[in-house]
N, C-alpha and C positions, 0 to 999 in steps of 0.2 A: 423165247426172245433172248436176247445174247447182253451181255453186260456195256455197257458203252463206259471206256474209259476217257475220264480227260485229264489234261495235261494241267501241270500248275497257270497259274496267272500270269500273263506274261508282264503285267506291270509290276506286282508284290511279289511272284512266287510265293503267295497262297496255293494250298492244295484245298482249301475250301470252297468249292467249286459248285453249283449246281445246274439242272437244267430248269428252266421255268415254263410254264405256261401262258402262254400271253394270250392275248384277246383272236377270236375267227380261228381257235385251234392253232399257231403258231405260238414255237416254240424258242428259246434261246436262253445262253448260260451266260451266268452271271456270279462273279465271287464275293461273295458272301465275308471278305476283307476290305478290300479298296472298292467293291461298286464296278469294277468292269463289267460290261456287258458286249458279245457278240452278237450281230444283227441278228431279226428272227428270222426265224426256215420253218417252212411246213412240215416237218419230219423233226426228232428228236436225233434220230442219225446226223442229217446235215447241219443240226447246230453243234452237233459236237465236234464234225469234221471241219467247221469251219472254226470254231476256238481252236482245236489242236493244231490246226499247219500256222498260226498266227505266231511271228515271231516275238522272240523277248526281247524288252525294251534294256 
């Protein structure tokens, strides 16, 4: 399995970033600074690919 990178936070630029596990196996990242959170995705991939294209504020 391949490393999944992400991007800083697009509200703090924190690089403190994680992926979580949430409730029915769905997944999403949340920075571990401000509390942002991307919606969850049933894959760890597309919660990453969805925080990364998200722009900064």
């Amino acid at each position: 399995m391949s490393e999944i990178n992400l991007k800083p936070c697009p509200h703090c630029g924190s690089f403190k970033t994680c992926i979580r596990t949430m409730s029915y196996f769905r997944f999403k990242v949340i920075c571990k600074t401000c509390f942002a959170a991307g919606g969850a995705r049933f894959t760890k991939e597309e919660a990453a690919k969805v925080w990364n294209r998200r722009v900064m504020a």
